[in-house]
Each structure stands twice: as C-alpha cells, then as structure tokens.
VOPALUM-389635 format. One line per 5 residues: number of its first residue (from 0); their letters; for each residue y, z, x of N, C-alpha, C. Coordinates in nm, 3 decimals. Example, Ala and Ser with C-alpha at 12.3 -4.5 7.8 and 13.67 -1.06 7.14 Angstrom:
BEGIN
0> as> -0.569 0.780 1.319 -0.450 0.780 1.230 -0.330 0.780 1.320 ~ -0.225 0.708 1.285 -0.106 0.714 1.367 0.003 0.787 1.290
END
This chain:
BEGIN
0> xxxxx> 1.196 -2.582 0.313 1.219 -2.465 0.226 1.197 -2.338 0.308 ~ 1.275 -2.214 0.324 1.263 -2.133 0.410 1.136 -2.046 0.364 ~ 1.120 -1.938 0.431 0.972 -1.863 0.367 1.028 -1.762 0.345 ~ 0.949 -1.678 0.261 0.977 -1.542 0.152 0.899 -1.392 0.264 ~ 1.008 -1.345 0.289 0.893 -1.224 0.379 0.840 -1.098 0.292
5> xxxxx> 0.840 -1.103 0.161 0.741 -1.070 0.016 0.640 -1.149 0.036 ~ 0.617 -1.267 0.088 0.490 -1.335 0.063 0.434 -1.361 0.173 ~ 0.414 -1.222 0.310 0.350 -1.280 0.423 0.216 -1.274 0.423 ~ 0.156 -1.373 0.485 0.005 -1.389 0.439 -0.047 -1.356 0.601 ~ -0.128 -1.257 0.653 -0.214 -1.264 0.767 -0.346 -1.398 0.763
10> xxxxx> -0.367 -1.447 0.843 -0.503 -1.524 0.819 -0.562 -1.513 0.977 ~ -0.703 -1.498 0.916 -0.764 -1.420 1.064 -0.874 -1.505 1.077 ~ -0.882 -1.599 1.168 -1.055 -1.636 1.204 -1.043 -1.708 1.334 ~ -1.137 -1.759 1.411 -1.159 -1.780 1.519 -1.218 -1.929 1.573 ~ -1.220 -1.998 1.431 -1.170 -2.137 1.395 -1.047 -2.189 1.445
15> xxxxx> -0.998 -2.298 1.560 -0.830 -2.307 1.579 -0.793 -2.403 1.476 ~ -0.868 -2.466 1.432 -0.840 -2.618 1.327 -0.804 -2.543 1.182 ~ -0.931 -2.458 1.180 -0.934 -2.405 1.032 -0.774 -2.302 1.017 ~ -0.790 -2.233 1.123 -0.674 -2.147 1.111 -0.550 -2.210 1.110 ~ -0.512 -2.362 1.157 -0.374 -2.403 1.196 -0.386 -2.464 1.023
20> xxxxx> -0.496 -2.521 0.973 -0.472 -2.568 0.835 -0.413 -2.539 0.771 ~ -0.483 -2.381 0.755 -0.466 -2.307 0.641 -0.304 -2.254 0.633 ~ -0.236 -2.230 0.805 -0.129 -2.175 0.845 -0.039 -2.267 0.758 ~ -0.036 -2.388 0.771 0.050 -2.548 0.758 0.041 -2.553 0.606 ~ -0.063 -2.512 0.565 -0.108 -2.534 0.374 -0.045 -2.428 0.313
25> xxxxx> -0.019 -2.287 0.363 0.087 -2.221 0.298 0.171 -2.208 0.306 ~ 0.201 -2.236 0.469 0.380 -2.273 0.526 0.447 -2.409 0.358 ~ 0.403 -2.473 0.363 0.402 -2.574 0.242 0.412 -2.525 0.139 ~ 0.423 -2.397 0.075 0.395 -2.332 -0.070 0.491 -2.241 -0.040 ~ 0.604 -2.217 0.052 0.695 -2.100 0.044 0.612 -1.987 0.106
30> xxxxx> 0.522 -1.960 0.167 0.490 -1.858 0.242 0.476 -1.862 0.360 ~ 0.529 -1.709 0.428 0.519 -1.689 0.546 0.387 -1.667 0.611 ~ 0.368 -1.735 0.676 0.233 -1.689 0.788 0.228 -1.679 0.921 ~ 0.098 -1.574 0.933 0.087 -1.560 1.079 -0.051 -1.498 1.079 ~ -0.123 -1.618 1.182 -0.189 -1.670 1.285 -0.266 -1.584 1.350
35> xxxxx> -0.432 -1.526 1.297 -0.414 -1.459 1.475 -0.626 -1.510 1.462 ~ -0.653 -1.521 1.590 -0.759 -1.573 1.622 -0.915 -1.477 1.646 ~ -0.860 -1.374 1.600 -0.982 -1.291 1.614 -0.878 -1.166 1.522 ~ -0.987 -1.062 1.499 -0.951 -0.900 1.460 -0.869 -0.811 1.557 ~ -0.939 -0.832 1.663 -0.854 -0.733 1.791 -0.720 -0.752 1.770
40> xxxxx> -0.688 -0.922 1.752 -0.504 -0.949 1.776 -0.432 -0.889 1.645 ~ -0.484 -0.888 1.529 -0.442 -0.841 1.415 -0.397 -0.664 1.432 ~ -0.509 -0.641 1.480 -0.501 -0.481 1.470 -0.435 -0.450 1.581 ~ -0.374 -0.485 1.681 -0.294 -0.439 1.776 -0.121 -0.399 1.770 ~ -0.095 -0.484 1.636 0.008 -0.425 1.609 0.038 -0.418 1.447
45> xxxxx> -0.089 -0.387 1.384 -0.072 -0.390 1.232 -0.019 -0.278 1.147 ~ 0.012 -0.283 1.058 0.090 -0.186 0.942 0.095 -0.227 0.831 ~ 0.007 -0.205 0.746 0.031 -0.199 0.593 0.112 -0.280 0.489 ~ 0.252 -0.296 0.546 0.376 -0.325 0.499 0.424 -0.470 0.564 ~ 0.351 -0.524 0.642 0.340 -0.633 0.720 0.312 -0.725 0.629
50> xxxxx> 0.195 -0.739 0.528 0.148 -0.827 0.485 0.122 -0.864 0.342 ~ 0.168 -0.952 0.219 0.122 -0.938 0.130 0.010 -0.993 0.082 ~ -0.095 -1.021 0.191 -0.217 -1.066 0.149 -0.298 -1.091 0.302 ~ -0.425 -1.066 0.322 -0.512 -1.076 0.437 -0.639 -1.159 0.425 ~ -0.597 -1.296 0.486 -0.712 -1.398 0.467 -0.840 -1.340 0.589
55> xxxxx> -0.954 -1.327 0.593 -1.036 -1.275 0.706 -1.180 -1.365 0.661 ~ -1.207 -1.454 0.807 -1.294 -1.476 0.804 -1.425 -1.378 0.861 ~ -1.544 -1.439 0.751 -1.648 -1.279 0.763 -1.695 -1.307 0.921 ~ -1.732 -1.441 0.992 -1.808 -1.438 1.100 -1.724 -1.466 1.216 ~ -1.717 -1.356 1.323 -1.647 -1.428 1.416 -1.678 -1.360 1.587
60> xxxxx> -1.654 -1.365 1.665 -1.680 -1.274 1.756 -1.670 -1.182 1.797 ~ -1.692 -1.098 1.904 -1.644 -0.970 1.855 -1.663 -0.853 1.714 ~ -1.495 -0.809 1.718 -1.530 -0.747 1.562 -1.519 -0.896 1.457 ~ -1.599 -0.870 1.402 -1.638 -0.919 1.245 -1.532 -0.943 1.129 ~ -1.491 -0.979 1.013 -1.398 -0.970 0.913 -1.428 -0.856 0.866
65> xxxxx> -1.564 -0.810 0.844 -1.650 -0.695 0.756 -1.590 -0.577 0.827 ~ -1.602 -0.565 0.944 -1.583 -0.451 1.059 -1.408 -0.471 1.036 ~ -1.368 -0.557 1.020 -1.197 -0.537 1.034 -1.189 -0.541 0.933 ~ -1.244 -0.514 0.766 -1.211 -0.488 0.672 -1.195 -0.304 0.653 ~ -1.273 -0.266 0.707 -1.381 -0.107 0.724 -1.231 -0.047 0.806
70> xxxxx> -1.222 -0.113 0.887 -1.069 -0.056 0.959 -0.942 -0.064 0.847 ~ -0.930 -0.159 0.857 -0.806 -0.177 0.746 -0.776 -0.068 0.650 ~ -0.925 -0.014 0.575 -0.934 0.060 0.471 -0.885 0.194 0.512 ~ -0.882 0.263 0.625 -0.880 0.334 0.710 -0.661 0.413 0.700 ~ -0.621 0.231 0.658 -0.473 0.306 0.662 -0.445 0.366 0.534
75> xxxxx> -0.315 0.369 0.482 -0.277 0.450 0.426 -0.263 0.352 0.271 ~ -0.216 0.181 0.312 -0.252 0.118 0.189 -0.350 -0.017 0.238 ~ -0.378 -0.070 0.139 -0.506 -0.153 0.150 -0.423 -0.271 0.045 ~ -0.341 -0.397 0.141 -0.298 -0.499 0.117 -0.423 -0.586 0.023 ~ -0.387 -0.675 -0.063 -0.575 -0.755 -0.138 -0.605 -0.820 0.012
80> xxxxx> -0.728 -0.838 0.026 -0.797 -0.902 0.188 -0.867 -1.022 0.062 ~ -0.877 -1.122 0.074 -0.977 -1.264 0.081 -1.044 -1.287 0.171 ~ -1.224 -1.252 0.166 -1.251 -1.329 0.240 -1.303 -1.494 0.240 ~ -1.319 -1.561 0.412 -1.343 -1.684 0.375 -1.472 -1.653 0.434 ~ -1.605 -1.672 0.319 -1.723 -1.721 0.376 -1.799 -1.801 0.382
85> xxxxx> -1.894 -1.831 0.458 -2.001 -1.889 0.466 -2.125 -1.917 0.264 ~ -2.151 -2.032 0.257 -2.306 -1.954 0.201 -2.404 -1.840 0.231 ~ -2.387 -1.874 0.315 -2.492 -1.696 0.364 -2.452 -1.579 0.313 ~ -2.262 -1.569 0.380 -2.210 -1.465 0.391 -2.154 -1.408 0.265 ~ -2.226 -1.469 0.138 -2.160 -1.408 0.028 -2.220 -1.271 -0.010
90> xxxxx> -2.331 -1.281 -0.042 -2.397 -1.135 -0.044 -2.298 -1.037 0.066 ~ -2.267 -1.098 0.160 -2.196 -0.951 0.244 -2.047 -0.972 0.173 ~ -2.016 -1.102 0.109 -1.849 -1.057 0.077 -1.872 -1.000 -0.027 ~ -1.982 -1.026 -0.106 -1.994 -0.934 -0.283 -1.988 -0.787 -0.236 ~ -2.062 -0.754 -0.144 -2.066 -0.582 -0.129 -1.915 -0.532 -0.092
95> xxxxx> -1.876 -0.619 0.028 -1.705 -0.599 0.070 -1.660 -0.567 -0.112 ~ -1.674 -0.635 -0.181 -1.568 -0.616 -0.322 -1.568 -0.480 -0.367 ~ -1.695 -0.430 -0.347 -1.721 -0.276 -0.438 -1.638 -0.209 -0.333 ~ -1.587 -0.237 -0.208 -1.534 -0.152 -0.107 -1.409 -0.158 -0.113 ~ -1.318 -0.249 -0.223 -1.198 -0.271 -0.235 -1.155 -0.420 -0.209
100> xxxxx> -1.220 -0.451 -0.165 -1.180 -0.639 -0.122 -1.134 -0.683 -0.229 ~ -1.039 -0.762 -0.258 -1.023 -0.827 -0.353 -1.026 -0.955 -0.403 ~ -1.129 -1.022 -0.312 -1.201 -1.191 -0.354 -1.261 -1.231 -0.249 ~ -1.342 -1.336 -0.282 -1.345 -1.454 -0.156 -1.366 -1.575 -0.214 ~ -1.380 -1.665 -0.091 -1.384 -1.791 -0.174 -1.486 -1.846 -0.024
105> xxxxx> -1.585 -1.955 -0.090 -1.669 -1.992 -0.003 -1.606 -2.137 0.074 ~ -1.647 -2.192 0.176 -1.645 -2.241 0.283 -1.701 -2.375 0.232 ~ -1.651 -2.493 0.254 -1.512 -2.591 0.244 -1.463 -2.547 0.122 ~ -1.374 -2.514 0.126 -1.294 -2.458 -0.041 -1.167 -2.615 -0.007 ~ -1.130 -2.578 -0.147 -1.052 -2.716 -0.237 -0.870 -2.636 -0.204
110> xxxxx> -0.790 -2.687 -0.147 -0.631 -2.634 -0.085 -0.603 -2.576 -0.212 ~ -0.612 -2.646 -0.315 -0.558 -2.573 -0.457 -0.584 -2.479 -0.435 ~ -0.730 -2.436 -0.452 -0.821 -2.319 -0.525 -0.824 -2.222 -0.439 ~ -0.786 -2.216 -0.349 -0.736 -2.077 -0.224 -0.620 -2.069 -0.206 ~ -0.522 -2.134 -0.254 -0.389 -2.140 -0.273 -0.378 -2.021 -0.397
115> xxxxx> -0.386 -2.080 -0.518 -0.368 -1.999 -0.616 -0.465 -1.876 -0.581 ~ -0.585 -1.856 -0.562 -0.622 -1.750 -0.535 -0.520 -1.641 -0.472 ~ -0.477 -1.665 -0.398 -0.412 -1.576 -0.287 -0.277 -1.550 -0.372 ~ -0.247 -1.658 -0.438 -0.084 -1.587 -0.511 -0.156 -1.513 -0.626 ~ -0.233 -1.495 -0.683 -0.264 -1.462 -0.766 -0.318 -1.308 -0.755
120> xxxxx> -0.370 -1.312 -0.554 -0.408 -1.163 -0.557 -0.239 -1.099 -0.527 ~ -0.189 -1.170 -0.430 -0.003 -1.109 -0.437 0.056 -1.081 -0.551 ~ 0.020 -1.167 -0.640 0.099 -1.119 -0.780 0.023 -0.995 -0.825 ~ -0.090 -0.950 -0.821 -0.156 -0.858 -0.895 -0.128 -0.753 -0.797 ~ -0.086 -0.730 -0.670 -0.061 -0.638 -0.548 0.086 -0.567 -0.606
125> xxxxx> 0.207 -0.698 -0.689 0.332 -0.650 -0.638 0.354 -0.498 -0.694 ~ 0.284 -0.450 -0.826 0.323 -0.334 -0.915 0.224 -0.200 -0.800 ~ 0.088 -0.209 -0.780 0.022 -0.132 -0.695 0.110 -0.090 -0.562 ~ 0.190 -0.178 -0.540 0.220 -0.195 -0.379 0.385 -0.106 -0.426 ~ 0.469 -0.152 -0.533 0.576 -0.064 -0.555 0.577 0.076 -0.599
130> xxxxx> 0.456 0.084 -0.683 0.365 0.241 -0.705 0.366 0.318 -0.573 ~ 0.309 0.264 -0.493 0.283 0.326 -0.328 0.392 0.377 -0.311 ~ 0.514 0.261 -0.273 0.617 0.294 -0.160 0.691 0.397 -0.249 ~ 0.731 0.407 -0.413 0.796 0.472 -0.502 0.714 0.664 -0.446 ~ 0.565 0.645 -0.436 0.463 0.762 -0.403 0.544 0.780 -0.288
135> xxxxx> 0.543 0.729 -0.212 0.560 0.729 -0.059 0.728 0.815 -0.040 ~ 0.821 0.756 -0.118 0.976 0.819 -0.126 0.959 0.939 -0.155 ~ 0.873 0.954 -0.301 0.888 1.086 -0.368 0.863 1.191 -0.272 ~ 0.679 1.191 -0.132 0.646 1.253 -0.099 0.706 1.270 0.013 ~ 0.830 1.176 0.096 0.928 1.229 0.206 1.023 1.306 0.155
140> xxxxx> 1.051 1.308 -0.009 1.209 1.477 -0.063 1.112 1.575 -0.017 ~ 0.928 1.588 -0.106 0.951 1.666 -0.148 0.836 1.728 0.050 ~ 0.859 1.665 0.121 0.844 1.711 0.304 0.961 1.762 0.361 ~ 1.076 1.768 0.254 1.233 1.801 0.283 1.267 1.977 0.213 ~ 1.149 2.005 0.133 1.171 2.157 0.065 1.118 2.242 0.198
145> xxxxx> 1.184 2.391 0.216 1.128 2.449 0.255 1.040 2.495 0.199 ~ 0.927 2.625 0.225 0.836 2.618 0.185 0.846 2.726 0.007 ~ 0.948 2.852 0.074 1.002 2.877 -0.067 1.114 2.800 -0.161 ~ 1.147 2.703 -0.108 1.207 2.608 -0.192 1.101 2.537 -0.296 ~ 0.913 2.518 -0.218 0.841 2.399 -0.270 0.815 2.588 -0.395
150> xxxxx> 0.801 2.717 -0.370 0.742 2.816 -0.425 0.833 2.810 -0.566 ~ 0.925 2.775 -0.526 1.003 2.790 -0.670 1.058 2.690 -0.718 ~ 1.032 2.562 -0.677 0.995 2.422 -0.761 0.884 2.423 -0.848 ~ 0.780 2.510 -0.805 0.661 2.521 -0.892 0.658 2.598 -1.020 ~ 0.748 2.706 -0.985 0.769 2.817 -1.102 0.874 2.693 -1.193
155> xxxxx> 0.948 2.648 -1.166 1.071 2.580 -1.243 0.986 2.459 -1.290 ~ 0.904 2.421 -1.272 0.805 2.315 -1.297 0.717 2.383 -1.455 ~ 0.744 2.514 -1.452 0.640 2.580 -1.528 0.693 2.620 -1.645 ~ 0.840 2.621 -1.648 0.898 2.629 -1.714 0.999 2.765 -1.721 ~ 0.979 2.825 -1.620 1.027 2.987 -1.584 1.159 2.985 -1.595
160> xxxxx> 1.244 3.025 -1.650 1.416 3.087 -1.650 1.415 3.099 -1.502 ~ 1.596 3.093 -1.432 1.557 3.163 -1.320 1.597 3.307 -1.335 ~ 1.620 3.409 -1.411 1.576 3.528 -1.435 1.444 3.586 -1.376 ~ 1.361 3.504 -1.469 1.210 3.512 -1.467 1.136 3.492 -1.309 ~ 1.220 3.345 -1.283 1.194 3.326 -1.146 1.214 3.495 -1.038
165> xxxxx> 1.321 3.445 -1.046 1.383 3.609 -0.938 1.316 3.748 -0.971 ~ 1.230 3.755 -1.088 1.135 3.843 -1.085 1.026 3.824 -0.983 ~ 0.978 3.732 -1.032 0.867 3.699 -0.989 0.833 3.719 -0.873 ~ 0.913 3.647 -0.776 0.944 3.645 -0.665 1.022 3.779 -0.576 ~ 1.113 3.861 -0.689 1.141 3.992 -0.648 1.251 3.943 -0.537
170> xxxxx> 1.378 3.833 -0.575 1.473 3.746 -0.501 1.564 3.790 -0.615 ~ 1.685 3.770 -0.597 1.809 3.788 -0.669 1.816 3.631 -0.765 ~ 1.879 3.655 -0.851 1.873 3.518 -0.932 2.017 3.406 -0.855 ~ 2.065 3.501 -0.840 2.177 3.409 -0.771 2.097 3.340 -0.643 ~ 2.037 3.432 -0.551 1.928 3.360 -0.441 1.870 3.209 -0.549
175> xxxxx> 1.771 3.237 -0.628 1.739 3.145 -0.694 1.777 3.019 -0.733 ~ 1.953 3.044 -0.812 2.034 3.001 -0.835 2.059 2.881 -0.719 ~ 2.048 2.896 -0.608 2.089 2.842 -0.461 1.959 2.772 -0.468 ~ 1.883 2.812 -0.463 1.693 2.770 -0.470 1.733 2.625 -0.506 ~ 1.761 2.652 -0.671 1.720 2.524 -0.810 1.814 2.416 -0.726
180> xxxxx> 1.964 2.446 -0.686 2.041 2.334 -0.712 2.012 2.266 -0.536 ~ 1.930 2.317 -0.446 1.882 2.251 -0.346 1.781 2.197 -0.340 ~ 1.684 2.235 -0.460 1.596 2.132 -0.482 1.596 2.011 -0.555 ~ 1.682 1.997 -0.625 1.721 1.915 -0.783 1.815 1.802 -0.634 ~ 1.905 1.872 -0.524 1.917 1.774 -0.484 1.894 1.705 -0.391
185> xxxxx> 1.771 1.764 -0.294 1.697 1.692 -0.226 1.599 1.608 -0.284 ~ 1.577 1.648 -0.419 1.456 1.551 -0.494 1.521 1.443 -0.537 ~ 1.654 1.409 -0.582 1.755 1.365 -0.604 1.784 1.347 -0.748 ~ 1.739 1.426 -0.806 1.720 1.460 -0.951 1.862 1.541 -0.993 ~ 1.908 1.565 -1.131 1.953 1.662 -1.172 1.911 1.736 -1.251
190> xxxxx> 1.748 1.745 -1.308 1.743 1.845 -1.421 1.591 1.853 -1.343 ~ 1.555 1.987 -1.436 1.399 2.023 -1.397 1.330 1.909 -1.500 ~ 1.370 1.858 -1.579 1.275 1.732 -1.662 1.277 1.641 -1.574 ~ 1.416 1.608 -1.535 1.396 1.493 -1.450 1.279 1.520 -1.322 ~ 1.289 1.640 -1.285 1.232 1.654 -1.127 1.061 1.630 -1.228
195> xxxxx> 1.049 1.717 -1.310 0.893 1.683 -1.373 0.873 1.565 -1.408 ~ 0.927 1.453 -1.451 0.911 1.338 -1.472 0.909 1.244 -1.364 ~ 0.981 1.268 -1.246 0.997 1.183 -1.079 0.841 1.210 -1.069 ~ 0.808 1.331 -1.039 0.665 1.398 -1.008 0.573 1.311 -1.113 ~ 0.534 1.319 -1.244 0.429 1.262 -1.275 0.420 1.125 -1.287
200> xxxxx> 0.542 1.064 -1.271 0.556 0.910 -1.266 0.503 0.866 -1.114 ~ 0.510 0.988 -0.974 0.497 0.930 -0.861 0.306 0.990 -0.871 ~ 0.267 1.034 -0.995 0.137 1.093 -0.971 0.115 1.203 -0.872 ~ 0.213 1.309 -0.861 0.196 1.390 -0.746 0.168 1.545 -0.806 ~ 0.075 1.626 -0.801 0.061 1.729 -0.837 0.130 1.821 -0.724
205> x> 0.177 1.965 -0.744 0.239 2.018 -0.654 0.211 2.177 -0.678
END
C-alpha cells in the first residue's frame, strides 16, 4: 500500500531495534516514516511542514527529546510530539505536556496503543495545522500592501466612505479610489466585508 505524505511521522531515538520497529509498524498502517537516530539528525534539516506527528524519545545522548522538544517549540508551528518514556521519565513527559506536548506513552507499549495514539494526535492536528497555513496565506497579501495601502485598509476596515477616507488622509478620493481596488485585490477579496471577514476568520488584527 503506498504511504500518505499527510501522514509523515518523524520518530527520533537512539535505540536501532526500537527505532526500525516502530519505522516497519507504521510503514504497515499507511504512513510515511522517517528514521533519525538522535536530535542533531532531525534538526539539521527540519521544518514544520515536514511532519504530521513527532515520536521523541525522552533519553538519549547528546541533546535529549526534552531539549529537542524546547527547540522545536522555537519554530513557527509546533507539529503534536509523543513522547516515548521510560518509568522514570514520566514526571519529565507530564511537565513536557503543560509546554505543548501532546502525549506520551510509556516504555514497552502494546503496537495498537501507540498506533492509534499517534493517528489520533494527526487527526486532532489536521484543523490547527489548516488554521496556520490559511494564517500563514492571509499574512503573505497582506506583506504585499504598501504601507499606505495597509493605512487605508484600516480606515475601510472601520467603515469610512472613501470621501471620508480622502479626508482624512488629505489624498484625492479618486487616489483612494486606486487605494480600495488594489487592496481588495491583492487580498483577493472583492468587498470590504469580505476583506473583514478573510481577516477575522485568519484571526489577524491590523
């Protein structure tokens, strides 16, 4: 069955047995994986958008799962991370949770029960994760206004005529006029509702 690159799973530990398992046990469930044997190899060429889920074991050499969780958090989105711990290491994965982690599961775990775990944090990722990139579009239009273009998106946001506008501003309305219909279509909107509604749906104050 081929693999889904929506469902790539990182898995990080320094275990070669544990790691080829786990690789082979989701290769088996329709997901893509990839392999890496410590934190350093992960983070050397990582991005956000790489992964829909980050298995990290807490103990390992070097940097740590904990220490490559602390990084992770660092980018711009925060994929769900699982960690795999120890008995010991739960007290440190419970604190990881208040930091954003989104599970762990302790050490010999059952193939089921870290299986579903992990689709279960992907499924709860897919709406957060389309929120982002939808955030992410809105905020490359509106890196596309000049800066009196963003000055009188705000007034038109407010509800101002452009009469009112071209006061304000002490600009000709026809100037204005030129303003509205270059912003409406770099935002890719056609109305000022629409452009106010793109905006509070992407959560962006301006």
């Amino acid at each position: 069955m081929p693999s889904n690159p929506n469902r790539r799973i990182a898995i990080v530990d320094d275990d070669d047995a544990l790691r080829d398992a786990l690789a082979w046990l989701f290769s088996t469930r329709n997901h893509d994986v990839q392999p890496f044997p410590n934190a350093e190899a992960l983070l050397a060429d990582y991005t956000p958008d790489r992964f829909s889920c980050l298995l990290l074991d807490v103990r390992m050499p070097g940097m740590s799962g904990l220490e490559l969780f602390q990084k992770l958090r660092e980018f711009p989105y925060l994929p769900p991370v699982v960690f795999l711990t120890g008995h010991g290491d739960v007290p440190m994965a419970v604190g990881a949770l208040k930091d954003g982690a989104t599970d762990f599961i302790e050490k010999p775990f059952n193939d089921n029960d870290i299986v579903d775990l992990v689709e279960r944090s992907i499924a709860a990722d897919a709406l957060k994760r389309t929120q982002w990139q939808a955030k992410n579009a809105v905020e490359a239009r509106l890196e596309s206004l000049t800066p009196r273009e963003r000055e009188v998106m705000k007034l038109i946001l407010t509800g101002r005529l452009n009469k009112q506008i071209a006061d304000d501003l002490s600009i000709s309305m026809k100037t204005v006029e030129v303003h509205r219909a270059r912003i409406l279509e770099k935002m890719h909107v056609k109305t000022a509702m629409e452009l106010a509604a793109l905006l509070r749906d992407a959560n962006i104050t301006v």
